[in-house]
N, C-alpha and C positions, 0 to 999 in steps of 0.2 A: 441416521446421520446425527451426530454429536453437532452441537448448537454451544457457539459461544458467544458470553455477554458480556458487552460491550456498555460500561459506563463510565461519569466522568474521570474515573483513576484508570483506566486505562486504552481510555480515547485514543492518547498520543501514540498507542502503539499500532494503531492502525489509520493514522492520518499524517502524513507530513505539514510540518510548517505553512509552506508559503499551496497546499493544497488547493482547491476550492470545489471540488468533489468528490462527496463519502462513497462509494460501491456499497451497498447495505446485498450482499449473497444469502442466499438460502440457511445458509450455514452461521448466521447472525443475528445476535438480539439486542435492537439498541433501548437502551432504558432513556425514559423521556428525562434525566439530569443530561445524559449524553445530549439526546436532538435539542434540548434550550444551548448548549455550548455549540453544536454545531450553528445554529439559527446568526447566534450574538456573532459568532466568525464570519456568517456570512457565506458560509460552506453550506452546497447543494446535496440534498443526499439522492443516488440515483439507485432504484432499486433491480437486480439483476437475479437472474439465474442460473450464474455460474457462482462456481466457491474458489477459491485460495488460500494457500495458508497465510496465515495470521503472520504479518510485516509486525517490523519494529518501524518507531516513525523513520522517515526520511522521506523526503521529496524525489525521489529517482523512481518510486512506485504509483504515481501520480499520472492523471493526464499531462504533462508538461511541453513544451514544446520539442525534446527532446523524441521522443515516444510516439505524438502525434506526427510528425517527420516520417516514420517508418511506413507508413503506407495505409494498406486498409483497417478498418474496425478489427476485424479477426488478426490482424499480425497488431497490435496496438493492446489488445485484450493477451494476446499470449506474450508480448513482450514485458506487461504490466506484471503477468503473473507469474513469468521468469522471476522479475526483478524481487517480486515480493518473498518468493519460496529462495533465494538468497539471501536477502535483509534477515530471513527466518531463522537460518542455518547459524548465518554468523553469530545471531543474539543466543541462540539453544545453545551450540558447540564450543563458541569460544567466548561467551561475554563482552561481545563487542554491541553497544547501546549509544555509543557520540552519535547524533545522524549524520553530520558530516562526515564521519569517516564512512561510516557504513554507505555512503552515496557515493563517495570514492572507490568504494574496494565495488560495489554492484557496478559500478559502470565500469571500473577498467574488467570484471568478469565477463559481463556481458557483451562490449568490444571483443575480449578474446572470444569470446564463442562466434559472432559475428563473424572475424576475421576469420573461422574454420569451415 
């Protein structure tokens, strides 16, 4: 399994803004510059084993109240890593890096998938 590392240049591509918990997956290596900026935000790091691709930031990948609404852990963990594996695509394929929009365009995807 390829291992990616995560330090303070490119934190924000895997944490949204107004966040307040890091997922630290099998598939991650945080370097201690990362966990001192994590600590100073105030951001929890909870460590899992499961993996997802690597989000661009935005807060729509987050626990949020959004997400937590959806129901059990397991539909909350799979909606989280919907959301991230589009935040993904968008940043790879088309250059789109504003979090705002990229939380825009993931939730009105994720509604339409919803709505099918």
């Amino acid at each position: 399994m390829k291992k990616e590392l995560i330090g303070p240049n490119n934190l924000d591509k895997f944490l949204g803004p107004e966040e307040t918990v890091f997922r630290m997956g099998p598939d991650k290596i945080l370097t201690p510059g990362a966990k001192d900026i994590l600590r100073n935000r105030g951001v929890r790091i909870e460590y899992t084993k499961e993996t997802c691709p690597a989000p661009a930031a935005t807060d729509a990948c987050g626990p949020d109240a959004q997400l937590r609404a959806i129901g059990s852990p397991d539909q909350v963990r799979s909606q989280t890593c919907m959301a991230m594996t589009i935040v993904d695509l968008l940043g790879r394929e088309y250059g789109i890096q504003d979090p705002e929009v990229l939380k825009e365009i993931t939730l009105a995807v994720m509604s339409k998938i919803d709505a099918n």
